[in-house]
C-alpha positions in Angstrom: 57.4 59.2 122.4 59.1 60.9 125.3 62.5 60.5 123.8 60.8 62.6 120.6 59.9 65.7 122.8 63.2 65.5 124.8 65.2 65.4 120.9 62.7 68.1 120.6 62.7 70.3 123.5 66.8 70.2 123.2 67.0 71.2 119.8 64.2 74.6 120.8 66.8 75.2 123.7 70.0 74.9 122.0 68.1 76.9 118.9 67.1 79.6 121.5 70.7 79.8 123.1 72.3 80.5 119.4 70.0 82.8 118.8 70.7 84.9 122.6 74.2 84.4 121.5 73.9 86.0 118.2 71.4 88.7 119.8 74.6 89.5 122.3 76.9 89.6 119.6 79.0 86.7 120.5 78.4 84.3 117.3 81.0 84.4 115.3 81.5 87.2 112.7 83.3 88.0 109.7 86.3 90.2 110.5 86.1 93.7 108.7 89.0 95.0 106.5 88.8 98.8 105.5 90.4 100.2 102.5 91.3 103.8 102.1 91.4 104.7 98.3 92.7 108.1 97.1 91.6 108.8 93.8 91.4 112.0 91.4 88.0 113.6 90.9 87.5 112.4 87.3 84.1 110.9 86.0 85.3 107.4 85.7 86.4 107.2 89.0 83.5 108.9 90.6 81.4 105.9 88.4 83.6 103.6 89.9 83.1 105.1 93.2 78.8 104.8 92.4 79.5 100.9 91.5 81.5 100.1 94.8 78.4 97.8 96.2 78.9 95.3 93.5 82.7 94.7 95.1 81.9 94.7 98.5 78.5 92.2 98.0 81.1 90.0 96.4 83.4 90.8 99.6 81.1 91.1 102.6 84.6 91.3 105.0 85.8 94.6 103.0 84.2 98.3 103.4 85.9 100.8 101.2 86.2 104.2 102.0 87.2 107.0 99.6 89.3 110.1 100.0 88.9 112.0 96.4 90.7 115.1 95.6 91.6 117.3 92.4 94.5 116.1 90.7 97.4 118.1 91.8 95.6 118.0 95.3 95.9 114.2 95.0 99.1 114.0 93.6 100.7 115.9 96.6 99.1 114.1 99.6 99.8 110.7 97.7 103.8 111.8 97.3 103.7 112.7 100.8 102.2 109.7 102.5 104.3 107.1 100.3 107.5 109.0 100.6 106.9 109.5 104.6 105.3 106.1 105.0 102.8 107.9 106.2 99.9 105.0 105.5 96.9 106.7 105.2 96.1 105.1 102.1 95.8 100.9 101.1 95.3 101.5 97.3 96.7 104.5 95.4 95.8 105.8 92.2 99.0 107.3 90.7 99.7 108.2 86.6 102.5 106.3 84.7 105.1 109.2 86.0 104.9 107.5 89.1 104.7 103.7 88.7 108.5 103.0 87.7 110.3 105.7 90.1 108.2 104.3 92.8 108.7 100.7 92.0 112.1 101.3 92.0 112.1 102.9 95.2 110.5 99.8 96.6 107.6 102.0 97.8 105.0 99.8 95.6 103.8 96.1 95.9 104.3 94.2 92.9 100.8 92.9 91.7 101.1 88.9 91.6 97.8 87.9 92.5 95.7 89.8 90.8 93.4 86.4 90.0 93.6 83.7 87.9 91.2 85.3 85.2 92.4 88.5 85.2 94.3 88.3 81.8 97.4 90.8 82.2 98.5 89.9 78.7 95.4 91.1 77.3 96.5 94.7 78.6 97.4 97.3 75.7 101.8 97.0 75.2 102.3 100.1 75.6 100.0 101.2 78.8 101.1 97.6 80.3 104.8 98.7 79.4 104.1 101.9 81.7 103.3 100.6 84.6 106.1 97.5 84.7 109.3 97.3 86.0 111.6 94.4 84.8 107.9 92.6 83.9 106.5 92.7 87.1 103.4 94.6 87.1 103.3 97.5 89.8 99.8 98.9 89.5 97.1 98.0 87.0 95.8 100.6 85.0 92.0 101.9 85.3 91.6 103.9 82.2 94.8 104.9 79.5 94.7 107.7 77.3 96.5 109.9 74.6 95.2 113.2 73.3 93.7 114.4 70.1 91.1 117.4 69.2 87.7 117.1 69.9 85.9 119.2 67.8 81.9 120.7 66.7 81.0 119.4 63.8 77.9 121.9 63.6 79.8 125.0 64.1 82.7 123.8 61.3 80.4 123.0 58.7 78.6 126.5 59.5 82.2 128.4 58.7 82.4 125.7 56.0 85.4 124.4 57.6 86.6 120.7 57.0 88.9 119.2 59.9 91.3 116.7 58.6 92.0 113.6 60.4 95.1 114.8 61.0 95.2 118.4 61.2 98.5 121.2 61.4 98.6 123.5 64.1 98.1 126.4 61.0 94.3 124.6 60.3 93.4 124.4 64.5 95.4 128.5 64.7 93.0 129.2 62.0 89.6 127.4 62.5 90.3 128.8 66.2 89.9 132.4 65.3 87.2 131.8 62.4 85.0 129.9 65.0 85.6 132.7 67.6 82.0 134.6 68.4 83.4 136.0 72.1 79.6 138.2 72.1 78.0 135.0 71.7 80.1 133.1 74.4 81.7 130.6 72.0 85.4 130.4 71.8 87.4 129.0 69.0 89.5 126.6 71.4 90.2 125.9 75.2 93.3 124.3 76.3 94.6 123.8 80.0 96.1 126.7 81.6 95.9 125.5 85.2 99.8 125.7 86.7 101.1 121.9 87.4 103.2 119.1 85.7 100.1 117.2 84.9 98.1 119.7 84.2 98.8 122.7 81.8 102.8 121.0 81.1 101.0 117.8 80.0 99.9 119.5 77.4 102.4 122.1 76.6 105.3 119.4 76.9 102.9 117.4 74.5 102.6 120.5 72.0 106.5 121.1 72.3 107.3 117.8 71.0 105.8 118.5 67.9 107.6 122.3 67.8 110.5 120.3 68.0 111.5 121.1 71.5 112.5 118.6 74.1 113.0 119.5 78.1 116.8 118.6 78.5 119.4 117.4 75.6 121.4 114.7 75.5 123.5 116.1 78.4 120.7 117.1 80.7 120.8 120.3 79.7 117.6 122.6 80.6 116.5 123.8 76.9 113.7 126.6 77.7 116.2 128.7 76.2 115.8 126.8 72.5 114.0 128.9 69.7 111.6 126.1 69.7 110.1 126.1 73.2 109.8 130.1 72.3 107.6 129.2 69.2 105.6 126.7 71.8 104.8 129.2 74.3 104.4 131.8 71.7 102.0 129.9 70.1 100.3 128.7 72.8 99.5 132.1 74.5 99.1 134.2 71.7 96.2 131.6 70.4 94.3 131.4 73.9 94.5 135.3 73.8 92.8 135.7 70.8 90.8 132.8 70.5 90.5 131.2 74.2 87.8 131.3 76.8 88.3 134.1 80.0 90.4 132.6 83.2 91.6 130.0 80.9 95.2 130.2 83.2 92.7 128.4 85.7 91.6 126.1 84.0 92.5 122.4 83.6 90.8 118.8 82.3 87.6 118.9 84.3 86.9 123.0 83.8 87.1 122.8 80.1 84.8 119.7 79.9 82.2 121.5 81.9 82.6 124.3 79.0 83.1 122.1 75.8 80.1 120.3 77.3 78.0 123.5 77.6 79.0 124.3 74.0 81.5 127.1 75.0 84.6 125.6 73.0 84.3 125.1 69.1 87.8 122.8 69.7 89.2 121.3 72.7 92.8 119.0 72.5 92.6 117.0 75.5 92.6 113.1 76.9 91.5 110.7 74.7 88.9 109.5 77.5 86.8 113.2 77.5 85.5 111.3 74.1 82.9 109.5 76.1 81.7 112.5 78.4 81.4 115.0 75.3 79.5 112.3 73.3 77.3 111.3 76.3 73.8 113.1 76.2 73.6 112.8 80.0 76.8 115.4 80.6 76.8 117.2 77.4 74.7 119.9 75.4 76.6 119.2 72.6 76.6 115.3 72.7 75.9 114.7 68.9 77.5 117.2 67.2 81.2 116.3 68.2 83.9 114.6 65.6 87.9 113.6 65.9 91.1 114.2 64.8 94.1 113.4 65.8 96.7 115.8 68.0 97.9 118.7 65.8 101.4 118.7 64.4 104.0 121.0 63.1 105.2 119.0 60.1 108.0 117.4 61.8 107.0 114.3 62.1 105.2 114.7 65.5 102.1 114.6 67.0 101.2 116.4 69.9 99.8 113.5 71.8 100.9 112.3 75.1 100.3 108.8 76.7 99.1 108.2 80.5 97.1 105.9 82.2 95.5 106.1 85.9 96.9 103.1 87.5 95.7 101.5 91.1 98.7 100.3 93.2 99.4 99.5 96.7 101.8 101.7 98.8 104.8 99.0 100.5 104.2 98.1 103.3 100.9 97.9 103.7 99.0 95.2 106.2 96.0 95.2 103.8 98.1 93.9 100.6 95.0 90.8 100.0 91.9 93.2 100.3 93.6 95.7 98.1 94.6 93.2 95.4 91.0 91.8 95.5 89.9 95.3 94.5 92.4 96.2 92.2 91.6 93.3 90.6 87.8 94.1 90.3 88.2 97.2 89.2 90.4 96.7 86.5 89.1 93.4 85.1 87.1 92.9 81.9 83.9 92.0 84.2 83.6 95.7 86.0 84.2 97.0 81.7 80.5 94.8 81.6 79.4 96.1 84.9 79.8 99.8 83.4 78.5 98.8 80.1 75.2 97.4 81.3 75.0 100.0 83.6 76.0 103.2 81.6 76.3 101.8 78.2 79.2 100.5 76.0 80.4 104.1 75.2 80.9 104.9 78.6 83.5 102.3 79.9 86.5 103.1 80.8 88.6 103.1 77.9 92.4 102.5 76.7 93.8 99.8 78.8 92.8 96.4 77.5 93.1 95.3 73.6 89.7 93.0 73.9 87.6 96.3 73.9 89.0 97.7 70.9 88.1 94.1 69.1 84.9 94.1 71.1 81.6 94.7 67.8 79.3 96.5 70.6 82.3 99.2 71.8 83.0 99.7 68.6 79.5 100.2 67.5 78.7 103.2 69.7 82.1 104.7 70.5 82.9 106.8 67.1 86.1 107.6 69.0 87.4 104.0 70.0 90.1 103.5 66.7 91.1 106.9 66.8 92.1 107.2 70.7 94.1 103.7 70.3 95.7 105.0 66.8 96.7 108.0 69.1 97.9 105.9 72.0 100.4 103.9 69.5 101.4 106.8 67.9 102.8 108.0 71.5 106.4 107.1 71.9 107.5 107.2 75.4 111.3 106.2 74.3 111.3 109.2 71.5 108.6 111.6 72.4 110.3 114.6 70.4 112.0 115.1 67.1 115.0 115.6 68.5 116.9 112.6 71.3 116.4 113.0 75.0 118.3 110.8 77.8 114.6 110.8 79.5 111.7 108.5 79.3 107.6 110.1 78.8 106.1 112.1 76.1 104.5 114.7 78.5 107.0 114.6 81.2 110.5 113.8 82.0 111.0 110.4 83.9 112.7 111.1 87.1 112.1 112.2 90.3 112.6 115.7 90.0 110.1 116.7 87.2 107.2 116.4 89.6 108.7 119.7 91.2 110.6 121.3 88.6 107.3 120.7 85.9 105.2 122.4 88.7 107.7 125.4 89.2 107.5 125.7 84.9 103.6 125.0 85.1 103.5 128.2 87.3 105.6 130.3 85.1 104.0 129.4 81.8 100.3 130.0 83.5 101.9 133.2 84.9 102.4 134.0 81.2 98.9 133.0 79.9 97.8 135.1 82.4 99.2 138.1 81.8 101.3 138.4 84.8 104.5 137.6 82.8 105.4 137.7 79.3 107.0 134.8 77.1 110.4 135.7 77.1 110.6 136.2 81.0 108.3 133.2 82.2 111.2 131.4 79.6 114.5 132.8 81.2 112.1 131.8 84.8 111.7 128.2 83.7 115.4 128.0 82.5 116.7 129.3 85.9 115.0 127.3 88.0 115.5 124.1 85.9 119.2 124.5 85.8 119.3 125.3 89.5 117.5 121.7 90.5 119.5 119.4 87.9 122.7 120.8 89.2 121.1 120.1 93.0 120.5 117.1 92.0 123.5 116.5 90.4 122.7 115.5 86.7 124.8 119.1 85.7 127.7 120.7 87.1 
């Protein structure tokens, strides 16, 4: 009997000395790793950003923090830390412009252990494609796109207009002035205007591929001096003049969603992945009276569609390579596509990275756009964007280093022209001068 109490008495003590010991902090605890993400202010990320609790509940030693910033904001403090090995940031998100200079820079980590079940081969070829060097994976892509028109269906069948599936830049130049009713605040069409390489050149080097224009020949020639990027930029600002919204030379992907989604813009030709947002009666006025077609063309054989995907990668060096894997992984696996779709809905994941979603019956049920955005995203060709050969690789850009600067110098010109500030012909002979001066600096030209 007194044996009993002793047993018992000890194990009260030693249960009463744990529990002083975890009351004074000294029981063991898990050690805290914390990410810095920089992202770009889109909706998907910002959803992904709302769905971060189900990662760290999974991974109780992780706390994420997030730094999110406009896109050309983001792009420039992300070039400047990785280039400086600055290390303010454990995961990057960076577009396919990036992933293979970088990687061959040695500035990124190659993703190997991304998880047994994390089916890399089940990513689209061509986004997968984008962000691999010599088949190593060197970020994973969070959401791929192309472009195409997103259009109201009410308003066209009110001018008794009849968008093809594949439409001519004549049909959008001409439904954009018929559908024009400025006293009524509707515009026939709103591009990007806001000055930066992935911003309003994203889609003017898109529409110039289908013009027939390319950004350097063969020889690495600047070609802003080529009848064809005239009849781009022509085009381009004499349309927004007559048909486009006001401050449209401000305006990039996120201001003219807010006005498609407000029912300002009878057309809009943007990223593949606004389909969701236009279509989703939470953000939009307009949610079921939107259709699809694919990026205009000139009748040469080209589309003006671009290809791009947001891609999470980790910057070299980086003591945090394990934690950041673990949520690369869980951000771009087929579970978080389920975590979003029983959250938000099937429509609303994020789309154009993994070919099991574009087989999956309940995507394809509610997301009218889901064959036309991967039709678009095979139709972009990365290796022969325009009609005539290039020595680069990208649709909408030129892959090499220099583009991110010289496509911002252009971006600035050619918004400078939208705006009024400049004409076409000068914001031309600008571009062309300022190209030809970096190539020869960099030594491509003599």
């Amino acid at each position: 009997m007194l044996n009993a109490i002793r047993e018992v008495t000890v194990k009260h003590v030693l249960s009463a000395l744990l529990g002083a010991a975890t009351l004074l902090g000294a029981a063991p605890s898990v050690a805290q790793t914390t990410l810095t993400i920089a992202t770009v202010n889109n909706g998907d990320m910002i959803r992904m950003q709302a769905l971060t609790n189900d990662f760290t509940a999974k991974n109780p030693d992780i706390t994420v923090k997030w730094v999110t910033l406009e896109e050309n904001v983001l792009r420039q403090r992300v070039t400047t830390d990785i280039a400086t090995k600055g290390g303010q940031f454990d995961v990057l998100t960076i577009g396919t412009y990036e992933v293979p200079i970088w990687a061959k820079k040695n500035w990124l980590v190659p993703l190997d252990n991304l998880g047994a079940d994390y089916d890399a081969a089940d990513l689209l070829p061509k986004i997968r494609d984008a962000v691999s060097v010599s088949g190593k994976l060197y970020a994973a892509p969070f959401y791929g796109e192309s472009s195409m028109v997103m259009y109201r269906t009410d308003l066209f069948q009110k001018a008794g207009l009849t968008m093809p599936e594949n439409p001519t830049w004549d049909f959008v130049i001409d439904a954009a002035n018929k559908l024009t009713d400025k006293s009524g605040g509707v515009y026939g069409i709103c591009l990007r205007g806001k000055a930066g390489w992935g911003e309003n050149m994203a889609f003017l080097t898109a529409m110039s591929n289908s013009f027939g224009a390319r950004w350097f020949d063969e020889k690495w020639q600047p070609q802003f001096d080529k009848p064809e990027w005239k009849k781009t930029l022509s085009t381009y600002v004499d349309l927004m003049k007559a048909a486009g919204p006001p401050g449209a030379s401000s305006n990039g992907f996120n201001e003219n969603l807010a006005l498609f989604n407000s029912g300002k813009c009878a057309m809009w030709i943007d990223a593949t992945v606004a389909a969701s947002f236009v279509t989703n009666p939470k953000d939009s006025k307009v949610a079921d009276k939107v259709g699809f077609a694919l990026a205009p063309n000139a009748g040469l054989g080209k589309n003006a569609n671009w290809l791009w995907a947001w891609n999470l990668a980790i910057p070299a060096g980086s003591k945090k390579t394990a934690a950041a894997e673990k949520f690369i992984a869980w951000a771009t696996s087929k579970d978080y596509t389920k975590l979003v779709a029983s959250k938000e809905g099937w429509a609303n994941v994020p789309p154009g990275t993994r070919t099991s979603l574009y087989q999956n019956p309940e995507y394809l049920k509610v997301a009218p756009f889901a064959k036309l955005t991967l039709a678009s995203i095979d139709a972009a060709d990365p290796n022969k964007p325009s009609v005539q050969p290039v020595p680069y690789v990208g649709v909408q850009y030129a892959a090499i280093p220099e583009f991110q600067g010289i496509g911002t110098a252009v971006g600035q010109q050619f918004s400078a022209a939208l705006a009024g500030s400049s004409t076409v012909d000068a914001a031309l002979a600008a571009a062309q001068t300022a190209t030809e001066r970096e190539m020869k600096r960099a030594g491509y030209i003599k």
